[in-house]
DRENKOL-623738 format. One line per 3 residues: for each residue x, y negated, z negated of C-alpha. Coordinates in steps of 0.1 Angstrom, whole numbers. Each point is the difference from the previous one (the first is absolute). Last residue first. Layout:
REM DRENKOL-623738
X:Y:Z  ...
END
This chain:
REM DRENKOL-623738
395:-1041:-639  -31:21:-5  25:29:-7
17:-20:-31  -37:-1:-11  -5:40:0
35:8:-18  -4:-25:-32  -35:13:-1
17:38:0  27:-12:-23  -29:-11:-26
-22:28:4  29:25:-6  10:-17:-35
36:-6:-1  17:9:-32  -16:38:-4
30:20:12  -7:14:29  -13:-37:16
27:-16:-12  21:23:23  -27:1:27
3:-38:2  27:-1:28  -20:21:21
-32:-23:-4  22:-32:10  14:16:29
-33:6:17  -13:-34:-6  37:-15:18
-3:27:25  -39:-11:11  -25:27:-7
-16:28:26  29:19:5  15:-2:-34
-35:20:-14  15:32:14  -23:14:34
-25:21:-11  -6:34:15  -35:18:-8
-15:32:-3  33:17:-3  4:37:9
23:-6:32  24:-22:-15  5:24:-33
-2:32:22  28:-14:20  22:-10:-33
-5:35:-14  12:14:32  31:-19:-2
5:9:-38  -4:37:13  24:-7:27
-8:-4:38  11:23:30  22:-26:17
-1:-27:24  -35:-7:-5  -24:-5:26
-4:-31:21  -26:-25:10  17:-33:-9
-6:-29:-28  5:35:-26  -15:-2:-33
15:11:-38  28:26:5  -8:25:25
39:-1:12  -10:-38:10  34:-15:8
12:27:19  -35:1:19  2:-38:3
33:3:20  -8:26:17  -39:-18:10
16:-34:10  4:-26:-25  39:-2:-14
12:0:39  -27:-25:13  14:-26:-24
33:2:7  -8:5:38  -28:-33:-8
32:-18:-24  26:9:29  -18:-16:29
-7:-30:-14  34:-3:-18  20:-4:40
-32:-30:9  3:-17:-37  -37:-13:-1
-11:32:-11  26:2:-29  -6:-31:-17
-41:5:6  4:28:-24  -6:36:7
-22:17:-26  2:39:-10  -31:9:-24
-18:3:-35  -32:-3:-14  -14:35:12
-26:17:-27  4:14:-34  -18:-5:-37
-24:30:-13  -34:4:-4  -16:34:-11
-28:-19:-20  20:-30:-13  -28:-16:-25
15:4:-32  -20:4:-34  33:20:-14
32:-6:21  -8:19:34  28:27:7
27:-10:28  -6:23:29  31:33:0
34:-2:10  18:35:2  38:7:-11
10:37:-12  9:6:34  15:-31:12
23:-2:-24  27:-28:16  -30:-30:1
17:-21:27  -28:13:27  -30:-6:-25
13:-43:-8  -12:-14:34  -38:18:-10
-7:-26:-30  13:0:-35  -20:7:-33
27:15:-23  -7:34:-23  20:28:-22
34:-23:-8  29:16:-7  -3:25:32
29:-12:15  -18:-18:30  -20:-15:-24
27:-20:-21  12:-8:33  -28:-11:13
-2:-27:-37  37:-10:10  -6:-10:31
-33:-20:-13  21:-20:-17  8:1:-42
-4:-26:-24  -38:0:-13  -3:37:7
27:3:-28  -28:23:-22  -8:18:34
-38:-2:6  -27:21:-13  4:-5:-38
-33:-2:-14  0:-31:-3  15:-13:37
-33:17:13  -22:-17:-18  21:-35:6
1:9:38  -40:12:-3  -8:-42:-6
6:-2:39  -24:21:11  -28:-14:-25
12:-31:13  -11:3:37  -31:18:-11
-10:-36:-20  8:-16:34  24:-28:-3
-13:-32:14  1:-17:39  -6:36:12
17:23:30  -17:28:7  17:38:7
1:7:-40  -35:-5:0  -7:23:28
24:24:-5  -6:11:-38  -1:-29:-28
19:22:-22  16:26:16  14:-28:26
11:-25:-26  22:31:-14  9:11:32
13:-34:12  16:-13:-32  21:35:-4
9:-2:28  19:-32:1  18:5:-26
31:-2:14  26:-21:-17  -9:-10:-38
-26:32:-4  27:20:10  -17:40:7
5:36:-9  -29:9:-19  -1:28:-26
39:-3:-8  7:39:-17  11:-1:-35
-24:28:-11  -21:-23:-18  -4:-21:27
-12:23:30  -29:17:-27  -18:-36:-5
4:-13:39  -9:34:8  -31:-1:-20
-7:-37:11  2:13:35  -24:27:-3
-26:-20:-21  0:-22:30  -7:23:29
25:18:22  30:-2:-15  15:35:6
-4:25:-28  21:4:-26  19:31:-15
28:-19:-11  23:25:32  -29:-4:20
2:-40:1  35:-3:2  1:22:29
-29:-19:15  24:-34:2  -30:-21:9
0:-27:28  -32:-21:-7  -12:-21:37
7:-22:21  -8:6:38  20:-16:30
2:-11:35  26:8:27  19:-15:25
-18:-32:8  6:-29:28  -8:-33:-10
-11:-30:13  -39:10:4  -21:-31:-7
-32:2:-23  12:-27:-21  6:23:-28
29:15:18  -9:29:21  13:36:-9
-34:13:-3  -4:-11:36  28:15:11
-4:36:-18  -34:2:17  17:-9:36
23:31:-9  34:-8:10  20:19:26
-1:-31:23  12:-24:-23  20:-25:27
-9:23:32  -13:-35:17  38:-20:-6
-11:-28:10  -35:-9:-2  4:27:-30
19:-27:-20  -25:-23:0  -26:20:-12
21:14:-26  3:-31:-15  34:-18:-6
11:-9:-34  14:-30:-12  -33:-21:-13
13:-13:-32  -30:8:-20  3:37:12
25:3:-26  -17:-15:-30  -30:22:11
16:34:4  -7:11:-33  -38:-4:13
6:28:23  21:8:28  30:10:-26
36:-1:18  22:20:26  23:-31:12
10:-8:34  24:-27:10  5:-13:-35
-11:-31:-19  25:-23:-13  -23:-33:15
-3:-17:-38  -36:13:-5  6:38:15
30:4:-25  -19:-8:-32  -26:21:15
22:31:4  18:-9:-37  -37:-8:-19
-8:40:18  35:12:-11  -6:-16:-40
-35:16:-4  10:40:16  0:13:30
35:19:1  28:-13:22  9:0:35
27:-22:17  11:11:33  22:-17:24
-11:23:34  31:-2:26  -21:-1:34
32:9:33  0:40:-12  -35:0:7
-5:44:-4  30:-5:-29  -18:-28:-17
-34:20:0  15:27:-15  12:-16:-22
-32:-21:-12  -21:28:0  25:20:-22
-4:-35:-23  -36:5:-2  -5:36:-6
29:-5:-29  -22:-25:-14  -34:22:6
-1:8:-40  -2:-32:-10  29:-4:-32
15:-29:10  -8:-16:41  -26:12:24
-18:-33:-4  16:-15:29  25:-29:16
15:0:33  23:-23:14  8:6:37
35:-4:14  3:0:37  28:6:23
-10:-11:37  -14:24:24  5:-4:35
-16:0:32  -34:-4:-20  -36:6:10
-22:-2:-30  -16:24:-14  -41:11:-11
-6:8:41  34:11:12  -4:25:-16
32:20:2  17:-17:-31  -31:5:-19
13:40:-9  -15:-5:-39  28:5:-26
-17:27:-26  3:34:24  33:11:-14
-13:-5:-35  -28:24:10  18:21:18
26:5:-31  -30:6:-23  -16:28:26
34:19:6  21:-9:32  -5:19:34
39:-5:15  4:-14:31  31:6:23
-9:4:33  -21:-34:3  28:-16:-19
18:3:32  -22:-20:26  -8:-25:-26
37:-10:-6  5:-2:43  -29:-21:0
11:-20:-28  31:-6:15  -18:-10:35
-15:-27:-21  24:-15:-16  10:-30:20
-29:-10:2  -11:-1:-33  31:-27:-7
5:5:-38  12:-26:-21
END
């Protein structure tokens, strides 16, 4: 316990002498130096305390596994710990895949939910926000009126949940897009992807020299794969609609795993292995291509001889320069910490301190689309760049098809991609199958 009080001509005296002894710091040491906001002095977004009492705040994210801003994350989380020495964070953060997101609203439903949790805002969210735990911005800024300050009011409303109410406070948004080992590609004399015929050539040349074409586990994470080739073949309107039957463009996309599986695009144990594994197979240059999203660019170790171009249109497609990206994710506080007065205050600083502009800057780094107005950190890389140019150039962004769909109907039409591949399961079938579980 700390009697403020009793401290205060100490921390006059400390203040007094630091001032002689500052040091200018580099820009990435400012920057993590600057991520815990000063709300102790306002006495407007804290409350007034004559003591602090230990607090332990449970915090659960998507910056777990292999995301590239995992080791942003956790330096956020020390250093906020050792600015609020009396808040102990109890962190558990773990990739986004199926079995995390039925884990998080496993936990939500039987009241194991934690004080604040970075998850998705859009319909991924639904079993979660079915339990009604999380406060609303709105009612936190009548207290604390700074909550989200540095956020862009643009990057708030995208963020909303799909009832139209803001909950959630973003970082960053994303692109997806086709990561290309260029190397690989020069040294078969190949030319990048950039229309069909292009990427069936590669596909063609890649396996015969022993190289993995396309890095990806259809049995873990093949989610997009479904959304770009839906997307290339109904194009962004079709693809954006919801029916009660399955589109014939919606199939067409589909029916491209088995042609693609053929001719040998996939790895032959893509059946078996994670999505882990297929990165990694990437990352070493033993696999040419993987369709990931903007999160994966800053864990990519070649960044030179890296670039991430628009997915090509499968033949007869309808994507015209559309790609998939948005915000649909965000920092909640649960109505379990608010109405603890002590966690109240240390889920908004908590909050507040993974939100504001440094923080989203680090997080950022020109990768995919920043909730702030910042600039990068750094000078960017050539597969950075590539990324930029991708976002900027796009007719259209699409949100993935899991935001619009119930979990259950979404789930479903993952798990079927397997059977899909290899010509058991018919696509129209598992996409009927898909559309009436979502009426439910």
């Amino acid at each position: 316990m700390k009697k403020v009080r009793k401290i205060l001509s100490l921390l006059l005296a400390a203040v007094f002498v630091l001032s002689f002894t500052a040091c200018k710091e580099n820009e990435s040491t400012e920057a993590m130096n600057k991520i815990t906001p000063d709300i102790d002095k306002n006495d407007t977004i804290t409350k007034e305390l004559e003591e602090y009492s230990a607090v332990t705040l449970t915090t659960v994210s998507m910056f777990g596994g292999t995301d590239a801003n995992s080791g942003n994350y956790q330096t956020i989380n020390e250093q906020f710990m050792e600015d609020y020495p009396y808040i102990t964070i109890e962190d558990d953060s773990q990739s986004a895949d199926q079995d995390w997101k039925t884990k998080i609203a496993a936990d939500f439903a039987v009241g194991n939910e934690p004080d604040v949790i970075q998850y998705f805002t859009d319909a991924n969210a639904s079993d979660v926000l079915a339990a009604n735990k999380f406060v609303t911005i709105e009612d936190i800024k009548k207290v604390y009126p700074e909550y989200a300050k540095d956020t862009l009011e643009s990057a708030l409303k995208e963020a909303a949940n799909p009832d139209g109410v803001q909950r959630a406070v973003p970082t960053t948004g994303y692109w997806e897009g086709l990561f290309c080992n260029k190397d690989l590609f020069e040294q078969n004399g190949l030319e990048l992807p950039t229309d069909w015929d292009k990427m069936i050539l590669a596909i063609e040349t890649f396996k015969s020299v022993g190289i993995v074409p396309i890095a990806v586990s259809l049995n873990n994470v093949p989610h997009y794969w479904v959304e770009f080739l839906m997307l290339s073949a109904a194009g962004p309107e079709s693809y954006e609609t919801i029916p009660t039957t399955a589109p014939m463009d919606w199939c067409k996309g589909l029916e491209m795993f088995k042609t693609l599986r053929e001719i040998g695009a996939f790895p032959a144990d893509t059946d078996t292995i994670d999505n882990d594994y297929a990165s990694e197979l990437f990352k070493k240059k033993k696999a040419a291509m993987q369709l990931e999203g903007s999160w994966y660019a800053g864990g990519i170790p070649d960044q030179q001889n890296t670039v991430v171009i628009e997915f090509p249109t499968i033949p007869g497609g309808k994507a015209n320069g559309a790609i998939v990206g948005g915000i649909s994710s965000g920092f909640y506080i649960t109505k379990k910490a608010w109405d603890d007065p002590d966690k109240r205050d240390a889920a908004v600083k908590f909050v507040m301190a993974h939100t504001n502009k440094e923080s989203v800057r680090i997080y950022w780094s020109g990768n995919g689309q920043a909730a702030c107005d910042v600039d990068p950190l750094k000078a960017l890389t050539p597969l950075e760049i590539s990324g930029l140019s991708l976002s900027d150039t796009a007719n259209t962004k699409s949100a993935p098809t899991d935001s619009r769909i119930s979990q259950e109907a979404y789930n479903t039409l993952i798990n079927g991609i397997v059977d899909i591949s290899t010509g058991v399961s018919d696509p129209k079938e598992l996409l009927n199958e898909v559309l009436t579980l979502n009426k439910r």
